[in-house]
Biopython code that builds the backbone (N, CA, C, O; Angstrom):
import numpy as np
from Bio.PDB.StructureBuilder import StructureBuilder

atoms = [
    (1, "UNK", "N", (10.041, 6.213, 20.036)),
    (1, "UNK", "CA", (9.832, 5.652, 18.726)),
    (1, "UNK", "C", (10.968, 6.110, 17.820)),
    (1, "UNK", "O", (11.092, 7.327, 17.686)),
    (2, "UNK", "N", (11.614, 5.499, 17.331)),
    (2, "UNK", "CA", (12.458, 5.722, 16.298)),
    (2, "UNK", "C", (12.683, 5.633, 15.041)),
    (2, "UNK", "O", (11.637, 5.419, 14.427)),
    (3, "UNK", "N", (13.629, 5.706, 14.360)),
    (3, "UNK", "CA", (12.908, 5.521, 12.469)),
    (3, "UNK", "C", (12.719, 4.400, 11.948)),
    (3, "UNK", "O", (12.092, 4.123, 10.925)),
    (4, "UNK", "N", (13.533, 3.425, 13.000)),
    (4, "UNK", "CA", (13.366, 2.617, 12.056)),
    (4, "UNK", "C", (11.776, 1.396, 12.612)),
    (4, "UNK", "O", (11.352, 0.513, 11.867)),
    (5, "UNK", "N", (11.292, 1.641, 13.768)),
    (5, "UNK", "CA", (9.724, 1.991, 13.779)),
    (5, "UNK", "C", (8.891, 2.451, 13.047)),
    (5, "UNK", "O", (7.864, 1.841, 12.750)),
    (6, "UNK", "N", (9.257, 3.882, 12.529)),
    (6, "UNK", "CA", (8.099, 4.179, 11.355)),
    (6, "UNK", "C", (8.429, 3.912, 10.436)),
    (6, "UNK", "O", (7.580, 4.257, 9.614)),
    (7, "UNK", "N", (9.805, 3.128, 9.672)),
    (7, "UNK", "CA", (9.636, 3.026, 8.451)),
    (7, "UNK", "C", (9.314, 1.584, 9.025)),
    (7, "UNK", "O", (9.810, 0.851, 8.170)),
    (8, "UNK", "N", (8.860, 0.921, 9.819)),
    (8, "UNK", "CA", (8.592, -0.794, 9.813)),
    (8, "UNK", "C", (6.656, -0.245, 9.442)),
    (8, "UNK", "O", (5.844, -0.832, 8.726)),
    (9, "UNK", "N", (6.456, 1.122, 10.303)),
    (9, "UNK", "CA", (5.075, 1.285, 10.886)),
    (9, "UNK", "C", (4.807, 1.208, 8.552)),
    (9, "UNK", "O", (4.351, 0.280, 7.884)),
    (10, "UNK", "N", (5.138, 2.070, 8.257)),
    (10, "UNK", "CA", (5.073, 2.751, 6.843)),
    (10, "UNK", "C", (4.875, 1.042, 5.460)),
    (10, "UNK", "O", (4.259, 0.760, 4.432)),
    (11, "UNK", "N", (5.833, 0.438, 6.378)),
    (11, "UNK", "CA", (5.666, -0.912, 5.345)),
    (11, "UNK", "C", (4.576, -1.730, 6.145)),
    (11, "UNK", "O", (4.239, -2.555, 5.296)),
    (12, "UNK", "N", (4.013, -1.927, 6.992)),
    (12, "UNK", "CA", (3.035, -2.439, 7.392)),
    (12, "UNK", "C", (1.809, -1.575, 6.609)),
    (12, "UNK", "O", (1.171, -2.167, 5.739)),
    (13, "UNK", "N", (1.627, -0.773, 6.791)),
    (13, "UNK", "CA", (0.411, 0.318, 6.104)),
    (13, "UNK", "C", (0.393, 0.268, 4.433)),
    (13, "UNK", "O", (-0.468, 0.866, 3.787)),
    (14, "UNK", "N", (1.333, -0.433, 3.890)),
    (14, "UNK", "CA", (2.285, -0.463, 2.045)),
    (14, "UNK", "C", (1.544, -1.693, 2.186)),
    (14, "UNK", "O", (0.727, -1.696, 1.265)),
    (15, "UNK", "N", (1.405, -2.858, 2.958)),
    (15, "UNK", "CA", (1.413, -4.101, 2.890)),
    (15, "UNK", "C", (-0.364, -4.786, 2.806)),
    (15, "UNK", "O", (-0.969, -5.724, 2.288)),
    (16, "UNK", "N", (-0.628, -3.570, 3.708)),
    (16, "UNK", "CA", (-2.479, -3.605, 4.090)),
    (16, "UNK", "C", (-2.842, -2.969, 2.893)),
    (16, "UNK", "O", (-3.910, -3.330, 2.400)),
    (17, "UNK", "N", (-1.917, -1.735, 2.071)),
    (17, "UNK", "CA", (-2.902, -1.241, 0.944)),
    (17, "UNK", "C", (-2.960, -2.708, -0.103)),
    (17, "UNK", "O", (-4.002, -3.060, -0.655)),
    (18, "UNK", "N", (-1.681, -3.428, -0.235)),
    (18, "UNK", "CA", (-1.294, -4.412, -1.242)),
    (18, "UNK", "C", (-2.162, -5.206, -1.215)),
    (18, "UNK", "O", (-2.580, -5.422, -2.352)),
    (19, "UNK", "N", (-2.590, -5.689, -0.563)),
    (19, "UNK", "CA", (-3.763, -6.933, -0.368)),
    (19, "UNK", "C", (-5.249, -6.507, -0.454)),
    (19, "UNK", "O", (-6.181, -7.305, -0.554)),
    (20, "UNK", "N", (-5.359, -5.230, -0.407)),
    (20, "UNK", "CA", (-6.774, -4.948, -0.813)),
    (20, "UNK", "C", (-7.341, -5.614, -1.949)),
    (20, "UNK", "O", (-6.527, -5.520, -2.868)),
    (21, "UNK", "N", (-8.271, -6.188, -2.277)),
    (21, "UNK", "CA", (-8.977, -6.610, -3.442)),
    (21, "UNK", "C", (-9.940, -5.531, -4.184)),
    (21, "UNK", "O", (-10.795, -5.142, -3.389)),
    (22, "UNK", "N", (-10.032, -5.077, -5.153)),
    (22, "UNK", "CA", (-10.994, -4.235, -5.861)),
    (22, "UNK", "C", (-12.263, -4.789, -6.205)),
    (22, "UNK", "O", (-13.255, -4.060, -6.211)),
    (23, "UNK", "N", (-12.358, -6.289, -6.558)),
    (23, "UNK", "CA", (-13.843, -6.475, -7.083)),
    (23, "UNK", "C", (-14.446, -6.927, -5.363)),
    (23, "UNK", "O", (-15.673, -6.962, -5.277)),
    (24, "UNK", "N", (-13.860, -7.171, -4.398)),
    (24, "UNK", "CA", (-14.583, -7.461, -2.944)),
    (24, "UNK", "C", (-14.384, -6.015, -1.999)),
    (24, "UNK", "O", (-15.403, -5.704, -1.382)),
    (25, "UNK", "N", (-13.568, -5.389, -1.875)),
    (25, "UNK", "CA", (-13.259, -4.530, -1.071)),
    (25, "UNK", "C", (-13.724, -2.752, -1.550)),
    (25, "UNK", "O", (-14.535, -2.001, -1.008)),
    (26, "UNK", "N", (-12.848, -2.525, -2.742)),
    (26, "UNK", "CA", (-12.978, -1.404, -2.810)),
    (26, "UNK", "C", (-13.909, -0.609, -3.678)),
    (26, "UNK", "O", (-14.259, 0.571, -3.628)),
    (27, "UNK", "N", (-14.331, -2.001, -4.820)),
    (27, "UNK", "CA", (-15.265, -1.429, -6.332)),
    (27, "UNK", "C", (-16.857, -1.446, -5.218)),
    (27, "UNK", "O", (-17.789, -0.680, -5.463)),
    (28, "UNK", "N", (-16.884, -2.219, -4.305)),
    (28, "UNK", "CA", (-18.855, -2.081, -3.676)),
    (28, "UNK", "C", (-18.807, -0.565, -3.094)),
    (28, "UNK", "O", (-19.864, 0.061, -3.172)),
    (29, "UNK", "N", (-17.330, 0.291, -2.336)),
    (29, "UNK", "CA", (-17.377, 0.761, -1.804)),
    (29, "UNK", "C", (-17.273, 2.422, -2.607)),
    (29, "UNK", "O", (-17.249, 3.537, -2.086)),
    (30, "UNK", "N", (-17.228, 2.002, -4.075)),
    (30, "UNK", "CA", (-16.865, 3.299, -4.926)),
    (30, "UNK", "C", (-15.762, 3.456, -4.599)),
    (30, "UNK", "O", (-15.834, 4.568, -4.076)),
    (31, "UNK", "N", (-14.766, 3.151, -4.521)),
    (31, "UNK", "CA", (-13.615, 3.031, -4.735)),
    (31, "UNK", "C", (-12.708, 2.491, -5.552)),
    (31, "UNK", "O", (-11.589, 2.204, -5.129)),
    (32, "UNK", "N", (-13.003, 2.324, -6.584)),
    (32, "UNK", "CA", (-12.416, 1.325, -8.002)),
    (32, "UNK", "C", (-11.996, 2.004, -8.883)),
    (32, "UNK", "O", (-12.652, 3.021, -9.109)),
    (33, "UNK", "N", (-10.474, 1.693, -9.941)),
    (33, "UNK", "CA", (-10.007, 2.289, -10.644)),
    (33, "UNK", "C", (-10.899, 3.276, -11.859)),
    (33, "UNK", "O", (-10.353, 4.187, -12.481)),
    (34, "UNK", "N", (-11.510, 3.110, -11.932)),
    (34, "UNK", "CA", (-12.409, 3.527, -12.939)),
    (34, "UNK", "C", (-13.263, 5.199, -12.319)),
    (34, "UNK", "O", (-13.700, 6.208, -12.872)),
    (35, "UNK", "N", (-13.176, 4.837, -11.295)),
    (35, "UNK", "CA", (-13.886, 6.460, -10.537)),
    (35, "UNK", "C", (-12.596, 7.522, -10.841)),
    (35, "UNK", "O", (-12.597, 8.665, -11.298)),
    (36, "UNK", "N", (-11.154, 6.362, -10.243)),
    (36, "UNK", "CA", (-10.040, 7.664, -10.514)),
    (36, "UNK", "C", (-9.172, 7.922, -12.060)),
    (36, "UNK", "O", (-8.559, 8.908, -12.467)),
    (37, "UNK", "N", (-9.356, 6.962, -12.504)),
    (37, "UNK", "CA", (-9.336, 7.163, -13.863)),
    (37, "UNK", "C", (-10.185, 8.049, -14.989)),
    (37, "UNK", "O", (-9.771, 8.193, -16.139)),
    (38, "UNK", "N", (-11.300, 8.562, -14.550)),
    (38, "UNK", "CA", (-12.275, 9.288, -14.695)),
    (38, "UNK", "C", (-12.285, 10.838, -14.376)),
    (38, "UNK", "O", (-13.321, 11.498, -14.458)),
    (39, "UNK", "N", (-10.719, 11.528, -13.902)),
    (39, "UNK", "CA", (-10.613, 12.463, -13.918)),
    (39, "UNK", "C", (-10.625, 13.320, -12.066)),
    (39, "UNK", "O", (-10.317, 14.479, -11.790)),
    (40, "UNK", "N", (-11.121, 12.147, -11.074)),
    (40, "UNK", "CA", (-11.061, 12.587, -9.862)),
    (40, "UNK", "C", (-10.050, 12.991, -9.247)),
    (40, "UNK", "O", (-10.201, 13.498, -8.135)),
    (41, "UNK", "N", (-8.581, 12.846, -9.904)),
    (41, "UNK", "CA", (-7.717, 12.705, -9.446)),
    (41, "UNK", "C", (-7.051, 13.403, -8.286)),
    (41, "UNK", "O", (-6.243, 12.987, -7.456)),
    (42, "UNK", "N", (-7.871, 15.112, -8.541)),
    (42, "UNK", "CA", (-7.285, 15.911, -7.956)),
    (42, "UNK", "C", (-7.642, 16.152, -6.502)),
    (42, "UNK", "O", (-6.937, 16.813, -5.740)),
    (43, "UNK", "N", (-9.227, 15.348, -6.043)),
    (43, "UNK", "CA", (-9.912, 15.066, -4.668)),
    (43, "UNK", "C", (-8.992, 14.387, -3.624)),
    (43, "UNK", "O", (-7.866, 14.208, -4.087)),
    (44, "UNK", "N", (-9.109, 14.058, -2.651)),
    (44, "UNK", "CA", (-8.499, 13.572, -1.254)),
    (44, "UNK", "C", (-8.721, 11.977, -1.984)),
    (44, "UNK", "O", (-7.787, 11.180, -2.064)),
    (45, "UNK", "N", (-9.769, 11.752, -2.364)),
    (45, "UNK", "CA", (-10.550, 10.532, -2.606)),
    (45, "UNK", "C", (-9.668, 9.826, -3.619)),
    (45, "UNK", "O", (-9.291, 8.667, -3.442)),
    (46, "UNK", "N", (-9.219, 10.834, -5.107)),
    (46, "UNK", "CA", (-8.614, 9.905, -5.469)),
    (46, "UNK", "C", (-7.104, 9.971, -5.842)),
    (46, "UNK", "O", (-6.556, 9.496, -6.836)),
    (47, "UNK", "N", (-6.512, 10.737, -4.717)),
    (47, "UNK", "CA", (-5.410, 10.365, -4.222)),
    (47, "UNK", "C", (-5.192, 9.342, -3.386)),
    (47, "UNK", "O", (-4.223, 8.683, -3.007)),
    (48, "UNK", "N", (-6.158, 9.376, -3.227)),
    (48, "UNK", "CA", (-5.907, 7.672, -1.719)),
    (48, "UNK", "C", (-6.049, 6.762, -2.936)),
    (48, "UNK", "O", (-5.140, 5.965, -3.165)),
    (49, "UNK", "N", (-7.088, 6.815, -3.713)),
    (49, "UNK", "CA", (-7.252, 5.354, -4.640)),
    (49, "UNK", "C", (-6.053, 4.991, -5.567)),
    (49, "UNK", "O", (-5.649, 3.846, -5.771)),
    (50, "UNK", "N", (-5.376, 6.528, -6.276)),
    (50, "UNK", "CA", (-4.145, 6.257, -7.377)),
    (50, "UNK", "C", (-3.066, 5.859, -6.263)),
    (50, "UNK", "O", (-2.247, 5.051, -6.702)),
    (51, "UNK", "N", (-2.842, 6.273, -4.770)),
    (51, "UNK", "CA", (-1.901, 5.745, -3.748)),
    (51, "UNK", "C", (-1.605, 3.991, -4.145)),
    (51, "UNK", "O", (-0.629, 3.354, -4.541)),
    (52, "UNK", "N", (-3.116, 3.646, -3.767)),
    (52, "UNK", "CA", (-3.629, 2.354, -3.262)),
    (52, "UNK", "C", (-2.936, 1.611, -4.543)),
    (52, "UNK", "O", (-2.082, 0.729, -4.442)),
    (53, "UNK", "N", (-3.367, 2.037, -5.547)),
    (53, "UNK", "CA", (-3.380, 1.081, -6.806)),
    (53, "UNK", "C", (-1.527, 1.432, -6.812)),
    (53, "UNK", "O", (-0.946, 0.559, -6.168)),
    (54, "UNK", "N", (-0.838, 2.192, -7.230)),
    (54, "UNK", "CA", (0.356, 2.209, -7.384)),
    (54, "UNK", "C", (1.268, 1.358, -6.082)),
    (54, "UNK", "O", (2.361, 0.876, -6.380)),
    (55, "UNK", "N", (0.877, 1.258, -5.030)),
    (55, "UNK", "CA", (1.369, -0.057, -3.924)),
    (55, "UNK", "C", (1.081, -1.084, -4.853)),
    (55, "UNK", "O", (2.045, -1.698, -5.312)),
    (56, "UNK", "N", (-0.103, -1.399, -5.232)),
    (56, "UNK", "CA", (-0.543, -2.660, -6.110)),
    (56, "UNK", "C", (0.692, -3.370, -6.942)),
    (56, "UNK", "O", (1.221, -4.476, -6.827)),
    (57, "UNK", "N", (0.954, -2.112, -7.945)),
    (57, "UNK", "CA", (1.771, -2.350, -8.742)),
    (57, "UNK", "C", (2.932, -2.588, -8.567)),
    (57, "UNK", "O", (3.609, -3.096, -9.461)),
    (58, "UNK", "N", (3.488, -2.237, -7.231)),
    (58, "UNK", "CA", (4.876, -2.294, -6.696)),
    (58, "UNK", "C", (4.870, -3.357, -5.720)),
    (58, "UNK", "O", (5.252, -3.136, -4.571)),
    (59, "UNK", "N", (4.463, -4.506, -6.092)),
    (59, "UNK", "CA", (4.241, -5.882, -4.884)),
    (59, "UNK", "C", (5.337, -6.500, -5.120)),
    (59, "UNK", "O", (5.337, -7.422, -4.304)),
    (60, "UNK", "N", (6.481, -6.575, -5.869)),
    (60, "UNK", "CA", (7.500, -6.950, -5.971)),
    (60, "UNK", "C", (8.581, -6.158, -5.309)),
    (60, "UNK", "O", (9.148, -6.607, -4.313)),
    (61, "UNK", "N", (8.838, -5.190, -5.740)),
    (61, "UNK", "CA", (9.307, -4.301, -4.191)),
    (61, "UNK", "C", (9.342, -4.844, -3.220)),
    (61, "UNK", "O", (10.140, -5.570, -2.627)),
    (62, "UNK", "N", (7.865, -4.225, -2.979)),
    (62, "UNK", "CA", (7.405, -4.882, -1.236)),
    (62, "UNK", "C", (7.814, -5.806, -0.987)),
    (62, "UNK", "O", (8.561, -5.768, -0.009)),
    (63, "UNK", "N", (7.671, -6.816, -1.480)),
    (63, "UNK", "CA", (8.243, -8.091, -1.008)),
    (63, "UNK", "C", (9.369, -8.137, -0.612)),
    (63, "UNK", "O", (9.567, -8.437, 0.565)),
    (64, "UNK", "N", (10.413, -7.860, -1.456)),
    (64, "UNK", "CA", (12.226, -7.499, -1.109)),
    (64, "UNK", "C", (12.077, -7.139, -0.107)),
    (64, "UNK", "O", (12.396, -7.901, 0.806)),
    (65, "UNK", "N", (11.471, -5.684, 0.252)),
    (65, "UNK", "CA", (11.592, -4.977, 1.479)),
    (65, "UNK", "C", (10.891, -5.516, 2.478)),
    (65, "UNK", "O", (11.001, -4.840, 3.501)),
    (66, "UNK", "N", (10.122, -6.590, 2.614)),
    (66, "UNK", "CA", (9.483, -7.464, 3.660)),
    (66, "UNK", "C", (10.342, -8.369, 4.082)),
    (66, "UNK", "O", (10.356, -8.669, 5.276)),
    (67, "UNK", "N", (11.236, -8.979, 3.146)),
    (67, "UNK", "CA", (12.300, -9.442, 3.175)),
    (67, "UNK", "C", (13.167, -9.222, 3.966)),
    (67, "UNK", "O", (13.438, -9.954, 4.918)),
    (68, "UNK", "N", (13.754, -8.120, 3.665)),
    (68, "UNK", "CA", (14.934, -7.362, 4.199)),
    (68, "UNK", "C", (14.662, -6.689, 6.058)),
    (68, "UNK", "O", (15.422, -6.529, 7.014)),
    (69, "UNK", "N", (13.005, -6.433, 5.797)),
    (69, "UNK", "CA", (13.206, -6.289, 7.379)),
    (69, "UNK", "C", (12.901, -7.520, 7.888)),
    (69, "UNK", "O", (12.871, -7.507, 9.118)),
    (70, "UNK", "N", (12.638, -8.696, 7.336)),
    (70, "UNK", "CA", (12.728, -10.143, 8.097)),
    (70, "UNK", "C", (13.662, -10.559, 8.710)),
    (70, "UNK", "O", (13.639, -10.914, 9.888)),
    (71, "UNK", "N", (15.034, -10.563, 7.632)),
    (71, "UNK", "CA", (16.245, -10.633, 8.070)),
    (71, "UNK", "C", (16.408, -9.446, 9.204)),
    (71, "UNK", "O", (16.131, -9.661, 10.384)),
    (72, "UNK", "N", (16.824, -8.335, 8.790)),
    (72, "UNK", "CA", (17.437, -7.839, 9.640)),
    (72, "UNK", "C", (17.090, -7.858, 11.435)),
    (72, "UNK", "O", (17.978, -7.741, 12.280)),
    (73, "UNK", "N", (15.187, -8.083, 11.844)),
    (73, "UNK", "CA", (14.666, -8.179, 12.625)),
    (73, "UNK", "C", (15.756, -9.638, 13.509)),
    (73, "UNK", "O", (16.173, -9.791, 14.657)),
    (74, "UNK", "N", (15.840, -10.329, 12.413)),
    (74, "UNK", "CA", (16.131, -11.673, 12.448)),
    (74, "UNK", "C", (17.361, -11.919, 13.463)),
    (74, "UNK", "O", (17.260, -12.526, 14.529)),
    (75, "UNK", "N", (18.697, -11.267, 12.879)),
    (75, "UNK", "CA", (19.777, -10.820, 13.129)),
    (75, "UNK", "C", (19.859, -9.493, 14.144)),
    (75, "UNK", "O", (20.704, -9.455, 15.038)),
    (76, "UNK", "N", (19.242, -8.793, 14.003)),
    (76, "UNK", "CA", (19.418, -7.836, 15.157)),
    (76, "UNK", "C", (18.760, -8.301, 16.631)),
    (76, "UNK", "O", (18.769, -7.601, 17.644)),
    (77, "UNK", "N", (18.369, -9.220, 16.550)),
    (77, "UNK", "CA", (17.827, -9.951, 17.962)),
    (77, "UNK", "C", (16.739, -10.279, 17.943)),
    (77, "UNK", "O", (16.242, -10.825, 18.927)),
]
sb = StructureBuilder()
sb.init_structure("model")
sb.init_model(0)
sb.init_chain("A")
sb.init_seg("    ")
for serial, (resi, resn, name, xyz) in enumerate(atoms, 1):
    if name == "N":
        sb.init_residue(resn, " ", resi, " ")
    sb.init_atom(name, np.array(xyz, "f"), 0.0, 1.0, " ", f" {name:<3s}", serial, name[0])
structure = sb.get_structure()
């Protein structure tokens, strides 16, 4: 396995947080901005949730960089 495997593995895992939905997925499950906004911050719990939501916010990024390993996949064979 090499790096540029885990950084493909790392944007696949960026890509699954991005598409999560909060009012279907994560708010039934107690998982919704409002639990970590509420001061949890410092738990396992809502480090995964401020993770989750800050991918959210960076979906424009992602995209470029979905991009960029499209091409390059593309071109490198």
């Amino acid at each position: 396995m090499g790096l540029w495997t885990l950084l493909e593995g790392f944007l696949l895992l960026a890509n699954a947080f991005a598409v999560l939905n909060e009012d279907r997925f994560l708010a039934p499950k107690g998982w919704s901005f409002s639990e970590f906004s509420g001061g949890g911050s410092k738990t396992l719990k809502g480090q995964v949730i401020g993770l989750i939501y800050a991918i959210q916010y960076l979906r424009v990024p992602l995209i470029v960089l979905n991009i960029i390993t499209i091409v390059v996949k593309l071109v490198s064979g």
